[in-house]
N, C-alpha and C positions, 0 to 999 in steps of 0.2 A: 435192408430196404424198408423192413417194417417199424424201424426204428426211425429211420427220415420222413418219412408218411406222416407219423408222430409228431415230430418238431416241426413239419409243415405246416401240420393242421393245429398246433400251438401259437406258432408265429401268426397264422389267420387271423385264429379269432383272438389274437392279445392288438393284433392291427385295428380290425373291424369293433373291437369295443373302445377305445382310442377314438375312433373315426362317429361311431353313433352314441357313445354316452356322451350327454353332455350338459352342462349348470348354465343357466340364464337367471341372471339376477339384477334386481335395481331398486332402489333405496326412494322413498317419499319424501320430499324438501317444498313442499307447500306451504307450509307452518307447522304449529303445533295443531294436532288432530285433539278437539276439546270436543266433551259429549255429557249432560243430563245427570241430573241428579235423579235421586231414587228409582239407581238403571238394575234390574231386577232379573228382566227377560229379555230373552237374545230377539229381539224388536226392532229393527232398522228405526234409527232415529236422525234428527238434524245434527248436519255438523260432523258426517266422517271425513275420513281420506280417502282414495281414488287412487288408485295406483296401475298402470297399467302399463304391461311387457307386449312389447310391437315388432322383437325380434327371434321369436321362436319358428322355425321353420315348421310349413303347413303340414300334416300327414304325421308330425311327430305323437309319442302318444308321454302324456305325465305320467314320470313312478311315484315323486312325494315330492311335498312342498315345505319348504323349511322358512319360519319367519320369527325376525328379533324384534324388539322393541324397547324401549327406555320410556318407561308410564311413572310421571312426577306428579307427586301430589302438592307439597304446599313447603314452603319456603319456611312459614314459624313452626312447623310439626304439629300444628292442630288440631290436625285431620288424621287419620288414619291408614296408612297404605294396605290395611287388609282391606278397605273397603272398594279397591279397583279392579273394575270388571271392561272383560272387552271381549269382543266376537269377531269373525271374519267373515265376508260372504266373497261368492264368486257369479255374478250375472253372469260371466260368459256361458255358463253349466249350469242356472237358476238352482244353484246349492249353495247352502247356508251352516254354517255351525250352529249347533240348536243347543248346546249351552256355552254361560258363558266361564271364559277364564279366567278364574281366581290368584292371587297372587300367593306363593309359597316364599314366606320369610320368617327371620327369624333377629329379634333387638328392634331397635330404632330404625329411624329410617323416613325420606320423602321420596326415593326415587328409588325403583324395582327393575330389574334387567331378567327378560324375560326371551327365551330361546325354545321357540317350539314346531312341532311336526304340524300340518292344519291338511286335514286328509282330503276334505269337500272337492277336490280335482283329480286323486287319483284316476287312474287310468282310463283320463279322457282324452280325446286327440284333437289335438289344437287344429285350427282352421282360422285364421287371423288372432287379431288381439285376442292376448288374454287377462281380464281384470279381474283385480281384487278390490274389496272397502272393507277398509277396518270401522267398526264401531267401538267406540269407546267412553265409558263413564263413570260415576260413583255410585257405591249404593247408598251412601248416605243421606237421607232427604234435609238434613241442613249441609253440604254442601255448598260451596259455592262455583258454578257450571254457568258457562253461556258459549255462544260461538266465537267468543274473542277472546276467551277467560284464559288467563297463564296457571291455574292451575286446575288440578284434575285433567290432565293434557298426556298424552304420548308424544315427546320431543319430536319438535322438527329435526328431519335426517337421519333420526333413528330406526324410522321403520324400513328392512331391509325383507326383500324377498328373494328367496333362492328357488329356481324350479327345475325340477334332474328331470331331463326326458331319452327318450330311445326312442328308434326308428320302428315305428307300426308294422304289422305284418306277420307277427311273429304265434304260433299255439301254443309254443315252450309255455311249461306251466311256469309259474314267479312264485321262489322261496317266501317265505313267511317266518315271522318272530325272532327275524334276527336280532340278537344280543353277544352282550361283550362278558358272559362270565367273570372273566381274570385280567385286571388290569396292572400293570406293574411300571417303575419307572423308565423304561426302553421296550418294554414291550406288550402285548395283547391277546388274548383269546376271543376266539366269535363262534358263535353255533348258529343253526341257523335250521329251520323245519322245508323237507322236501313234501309233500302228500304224493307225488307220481316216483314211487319206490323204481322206476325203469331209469329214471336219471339221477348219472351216477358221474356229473363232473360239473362244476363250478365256473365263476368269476369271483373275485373279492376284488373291492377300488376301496380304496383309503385315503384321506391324506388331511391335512390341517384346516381347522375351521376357518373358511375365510377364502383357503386358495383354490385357485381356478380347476375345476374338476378336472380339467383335460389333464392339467399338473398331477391328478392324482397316482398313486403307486398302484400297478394291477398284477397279479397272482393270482395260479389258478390251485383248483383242490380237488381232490377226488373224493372228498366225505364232506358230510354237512359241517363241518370246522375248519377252522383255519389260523394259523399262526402268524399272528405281524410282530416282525421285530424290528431294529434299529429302529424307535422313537423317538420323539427327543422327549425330556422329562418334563413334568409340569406344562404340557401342552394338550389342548381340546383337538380333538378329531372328530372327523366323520367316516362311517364307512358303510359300504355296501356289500349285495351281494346278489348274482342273478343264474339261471341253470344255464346249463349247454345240452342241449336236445342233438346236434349234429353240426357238422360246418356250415359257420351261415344261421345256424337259425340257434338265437338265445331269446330268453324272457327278457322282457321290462325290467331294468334295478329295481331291488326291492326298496321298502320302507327303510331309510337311514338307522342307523344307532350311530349313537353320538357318546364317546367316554372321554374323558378326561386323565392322564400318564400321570403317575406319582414323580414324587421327586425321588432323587438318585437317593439307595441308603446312605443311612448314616451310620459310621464304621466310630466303635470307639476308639481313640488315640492308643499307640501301642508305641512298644519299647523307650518305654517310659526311665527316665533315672534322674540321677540327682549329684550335686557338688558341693562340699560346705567352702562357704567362704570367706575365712575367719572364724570367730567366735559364736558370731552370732545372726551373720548372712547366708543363706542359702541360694543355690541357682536349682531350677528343676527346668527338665527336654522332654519333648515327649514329639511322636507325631502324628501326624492328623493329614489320612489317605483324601479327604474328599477337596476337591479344588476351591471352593468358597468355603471352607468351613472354618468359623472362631471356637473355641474353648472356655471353657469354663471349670477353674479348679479352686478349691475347698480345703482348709487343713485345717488342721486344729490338734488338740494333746492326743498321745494315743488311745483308741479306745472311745472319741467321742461320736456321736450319733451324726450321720451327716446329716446336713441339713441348720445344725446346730453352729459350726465351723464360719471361719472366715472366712468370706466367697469374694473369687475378683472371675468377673466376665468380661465376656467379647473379648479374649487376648488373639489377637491375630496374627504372632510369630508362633512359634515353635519353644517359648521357653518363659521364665518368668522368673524375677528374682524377687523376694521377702528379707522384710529384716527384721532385727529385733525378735530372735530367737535366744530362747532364755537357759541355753544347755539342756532341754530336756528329751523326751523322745515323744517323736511327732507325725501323727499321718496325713494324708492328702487323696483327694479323689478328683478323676479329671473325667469331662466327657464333653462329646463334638457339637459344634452347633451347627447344622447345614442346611443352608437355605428356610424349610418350613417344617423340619423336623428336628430330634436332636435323638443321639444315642444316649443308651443308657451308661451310668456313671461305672469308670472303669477306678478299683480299689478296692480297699485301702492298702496303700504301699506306708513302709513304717521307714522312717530314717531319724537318726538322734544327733541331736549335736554336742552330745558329751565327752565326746571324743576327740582325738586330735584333728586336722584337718586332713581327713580322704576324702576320695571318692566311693561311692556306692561300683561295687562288681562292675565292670566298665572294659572294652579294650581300649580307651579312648577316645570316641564317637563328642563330639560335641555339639553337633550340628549335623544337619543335612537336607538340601532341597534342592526344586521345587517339590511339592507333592498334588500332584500325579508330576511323574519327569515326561516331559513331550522329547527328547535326547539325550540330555547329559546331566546324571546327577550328580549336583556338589558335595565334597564332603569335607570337613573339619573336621580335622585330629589332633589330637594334643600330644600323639606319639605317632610313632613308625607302628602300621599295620600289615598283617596280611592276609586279604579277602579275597571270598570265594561268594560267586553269586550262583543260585542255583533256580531253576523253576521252578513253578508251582506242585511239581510231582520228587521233586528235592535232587532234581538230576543238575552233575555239577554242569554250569554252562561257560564260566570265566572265572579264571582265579591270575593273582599276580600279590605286588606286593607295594604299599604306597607309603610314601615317608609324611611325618608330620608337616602339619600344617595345611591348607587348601587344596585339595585336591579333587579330580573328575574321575567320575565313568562312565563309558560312552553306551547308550541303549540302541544305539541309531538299528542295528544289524539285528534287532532281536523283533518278534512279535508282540502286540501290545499283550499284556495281562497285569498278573501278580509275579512278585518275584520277589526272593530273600537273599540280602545280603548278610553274610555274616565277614565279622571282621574277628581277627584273632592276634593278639598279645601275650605273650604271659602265662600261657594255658589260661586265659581269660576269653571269653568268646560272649560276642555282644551280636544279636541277628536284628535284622532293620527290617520290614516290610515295603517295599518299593511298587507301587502300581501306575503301570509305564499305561501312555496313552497317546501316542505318536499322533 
């Protein structure tokens, strides 16, 4: 009984935060917002923007106010984008920003993309319209500023306003200093400060910069942390976090934190081998776990420095042929390219061409894909095999035996992960790295 009581009073309040948190936003299309040269002090001057949200329900109270902007300075780069400053006020709450915000860059550059918290409304409770003006300027006093000026400007349509509110009413005290410690490419860490050590249970709301809060993913915790997983990679988030005092009554969402998900590792290429082909041509296989990833491999005489070696990049199969090898003996290093990262360089593997034409230790693997297999991986053989695939803890899970030439094995029935294929000829045993992702 004590256990349904529980998932009752879970389902409530996962309902009732659903039902009261919630994002109101709208974007300025007036023109470009242009504002004064040698702008120094957060000073209302001529020539802001106006923007103002008419659709917040009265009695609501604001947790944070989240605003973007795109501030252009000059089309010949004559100017300097460290020199753009801009403020926000709020007359609905006669609060003002009282400094102003400087640009953070780095290189060249005219135009600054700017993503920020603007406190001045915290936990006020709306009662009609609520307005914002932005003020904006240079602090250069040569400069060139007016009210109609195209440069020194915050783009029209770029100034966007997001404002998170909750339903008034509440004592629940509201966490403070939430932050993302540990960001990784699927998933996140958050901490976050209680001061009323009596409460002792959570909300966290997440989700993608941009989409609709209500859209967002909600989890509850019982300590100031909290775990998000399944990310996507290289994506901006936002997220929250607010107490539970008792059923019915939570704090205000706190102040956002905002992180940004790595891109998925990058795995160097593995079960790597090679074929001579002829005299003086070679074939090398390798493969490469990550789903967009190119290669990049390097040879040269044994023994030489990488770096120094013959480099061919971007290869986007699985394998590469060279010619014009001169009978000697020769190594090679290969490593992944994925998306905005790369693994480090996996070698040096030695192979010679002095020899007759063999293959390098091999059961006869010549190929194999896709990688990641979303069902059935193909395989290429140059002989009669017979493989055993096992998990990641090396438990056998499917064995049989498959003749040369093109052949499948089916993933469908299995759990995504890692998995190893080994194929076996000859007392010759070749093991593949397969990472299934249905």
């Amino acid at each position: 009984m004590l256990n349904m009581k529980k998932i009752s009073l879970l389902l409530f309040l996962l309902l009732a935060g659903m039902a009261n948190a919630q994002m109101y936003t709208a974007t300025y299309s007036l023109g470009n917002i242009s504002g004064p040269i040698n702008f120094i002090t957060a000073t209302p001057t001529a020539c802001p923007g106006t923007l103002v949200i008419n659709n917040i329900p009265n009695g609501n109270v604001i947790d944070s106010v989240r605003m973007s902007y795109n501030f252009f300075t000059t089309l010949s780069g004559f100017q300097n984008v460290l020199n753009q400053r801009s403020f926000v006020a709020c007359p609905t709450f006669s609060t003002t920003e009282t400094q102003l915000t400087l640009p953070v860059v780095s290189g060249p550059g005219t135009t600054v993309s700017y993503n920020r918290r603007v406190t001045i409304a915290d936990g006020q409770v709306v009662n009609g319209p609520l307005t914002f003006i932005m003020y904006a300027g240079s602090a250069d006093p040569l400069a060139f500023a007016s009210c109609s000026n195209a440069q020194n400007v915050i783009v029209n349509g770029t100034w966007v306003v997001n404002v998170y509110t909750s339903s008034a009413g509440s004592s629940c005290q509201l966490p403070t200093a939430l932050q993302a410690p540990f960001v990784g490419h699927d998933s996140a860490q958050l901490s976050w400060t209680q001061a009323n050590s009596s409460i002792n249970s959570w909300q966290v709301t997440y989700g993608p910069v941009g989409a609709p809060f209500s859209s967002y993913t909600i989890q509850n915790a019982s300590a100031t942390t909290a775990a998000l997983t399944g990310l996507q990679q290289a994506t901006a988030y936002l997220a929250f976090t607010r107490a539970i005092c008792a059923a019915g009554d939570t704090s205000p969402w706190s102040a956002p934190v905002n992180f940004t998900t790595d891109t998925m590792p990058c795995m160097q290429p593995d079960s790597t081998w090679w074929f001579k082909r002829g005299n003086s041509i070679a074939a090398f296989y390798w493969t490469s776990v990550h789903p967009t990833a190119s290669v990049d491999f390097e040879y040269g005489l044994a023994g030489f420095i990488r770096g120094t070696g013959t480099l061919r990049t971007d290869l986007r199969n699985d394998s590469v042929r060279i010619n014009n090898f001169q009978g000697l003996v020769y190594q090679y290093y290969l490593r992944t390219n994925c998306d905005l990262s790369q693994s480090n360089w996996a070698g040096p593997f030695t192979f010679s061409m002095s020899t007759t034409s063999v293959a390098s230790p091999t059961a006869g693997l010549l190929r194999h894909y896709p990688q990641p297999v979303r069902e059935t991986l193909t395989l290429e053989l140059q002989r009669e095999v017979r493989y055993e695939l096992r998990d990641v803890l090396g438990r056998m899970i499917l064995a049989g035996d498959l003749a040369a030439g093109t052949q499948q094995v089916s993933f469908g029935a299995f759990s995504a992960g890692v998995y190893w294929l080994d194929l076996i000829n000859d007392n010759q045993r070749q093991r593949v790295k397969v990472l299934f992702q249905p």
